[in-house]
C-alpha positions as CSV (number, residue, x, y, z in Angstrom):
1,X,62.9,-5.6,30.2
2,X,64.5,-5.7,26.9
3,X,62.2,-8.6,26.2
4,X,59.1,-6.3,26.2
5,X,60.9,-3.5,24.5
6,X,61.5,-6.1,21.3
7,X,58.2,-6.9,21.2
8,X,56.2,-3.7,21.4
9,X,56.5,-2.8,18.2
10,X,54.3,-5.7,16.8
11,X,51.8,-4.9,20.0
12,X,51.8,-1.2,18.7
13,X,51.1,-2.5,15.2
14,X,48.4,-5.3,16.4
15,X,46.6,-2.1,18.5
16,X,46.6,-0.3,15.5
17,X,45.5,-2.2,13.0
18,X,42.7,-3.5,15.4
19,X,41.9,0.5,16.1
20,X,41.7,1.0,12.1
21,X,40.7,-1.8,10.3
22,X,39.1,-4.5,12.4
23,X,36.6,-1.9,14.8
24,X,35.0,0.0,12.1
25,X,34.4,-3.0,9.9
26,X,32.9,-4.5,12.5
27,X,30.3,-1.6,13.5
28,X,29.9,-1.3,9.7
29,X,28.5,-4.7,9.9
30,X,26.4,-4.5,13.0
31,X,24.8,-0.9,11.4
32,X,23.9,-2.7,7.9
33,X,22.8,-6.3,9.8
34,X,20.2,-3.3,12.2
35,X,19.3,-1.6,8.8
36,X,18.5,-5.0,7.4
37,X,16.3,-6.1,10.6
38,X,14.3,-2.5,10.5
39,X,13.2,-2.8,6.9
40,X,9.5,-2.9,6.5
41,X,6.9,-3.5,3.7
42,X,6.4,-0.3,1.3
43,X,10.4,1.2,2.0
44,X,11.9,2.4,-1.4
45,X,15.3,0.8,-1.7
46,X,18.0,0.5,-3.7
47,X,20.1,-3.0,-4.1
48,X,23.8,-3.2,-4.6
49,X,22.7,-4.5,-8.2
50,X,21.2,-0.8,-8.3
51,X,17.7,-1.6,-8.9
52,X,15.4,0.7,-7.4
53,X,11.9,-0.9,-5.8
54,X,9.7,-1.1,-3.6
55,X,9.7,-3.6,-0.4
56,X,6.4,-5.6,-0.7
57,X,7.5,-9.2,1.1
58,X,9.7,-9.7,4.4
59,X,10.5,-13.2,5.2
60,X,11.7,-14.8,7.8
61,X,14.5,-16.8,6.0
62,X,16.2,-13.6,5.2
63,X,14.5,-13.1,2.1
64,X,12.7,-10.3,0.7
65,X,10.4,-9.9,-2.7
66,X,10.9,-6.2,-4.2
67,X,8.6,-4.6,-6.9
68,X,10.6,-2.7,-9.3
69,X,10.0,-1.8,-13.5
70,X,10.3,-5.5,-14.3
71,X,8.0,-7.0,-11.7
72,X,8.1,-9.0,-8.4
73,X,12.5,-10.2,-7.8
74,X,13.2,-11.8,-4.8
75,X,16.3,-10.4,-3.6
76,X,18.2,-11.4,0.3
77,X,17.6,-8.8,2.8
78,X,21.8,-8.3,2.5
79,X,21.5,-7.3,-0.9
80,X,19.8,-4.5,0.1
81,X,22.2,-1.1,0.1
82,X,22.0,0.7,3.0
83,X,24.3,3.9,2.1
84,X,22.0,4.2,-1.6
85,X,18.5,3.4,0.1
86,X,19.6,5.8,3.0
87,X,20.4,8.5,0.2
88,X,17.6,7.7,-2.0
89,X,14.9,8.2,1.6
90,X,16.9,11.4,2.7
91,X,14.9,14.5,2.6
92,X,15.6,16.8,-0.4
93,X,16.8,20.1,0.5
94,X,15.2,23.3,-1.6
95,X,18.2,25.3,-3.3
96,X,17.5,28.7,-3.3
């Protein structure tokens, strides 16, 4: 019995930090990795680079070909911010 008592503690702290810092990183990934996959040609988007464009190429090596002030960039679909392009979509509330 003292056996188990010496080691919870470190079971605690394993639980914990799986609880905190493991889980959400992980459904971080899987929302940006769905956001990536549901992109489609004309989105506005914003890269992590922060250049604003427009989505005119998907292709299926993971790459994507954005129309911004400078031209045509090829960019890779992870590149693509989903928190800013999310933002930069969201519908603009009037102020009164």
């Amino acid at each position: 019995m003292e056996q188990i008592q010496s080691f919870l503690p470190i079971i605690l702290l394993f639980l914990v930090m799986y609880l905190f810092l493991i889980r959400p990183q992980m459904k971080k990934a899987k929302q940006e990795k769905q956001f990536a996959a549901q992109l489609k040609k004309g989105d506005k988007v914003i890269t992590t680079g922060g250049i604003h464009g427009r989505v005119l190429e998907l292709n299926d090596d993971g790459t994507c070909v954005i129309e911004c002030g400078a031209g045509k960039i090829k960019f890779e679909r992870a590149a693509i911010s989903m928190e800013r392009t999310v933002k930069l979509n969201a519908p603009v509330k009037e102020k009164k």
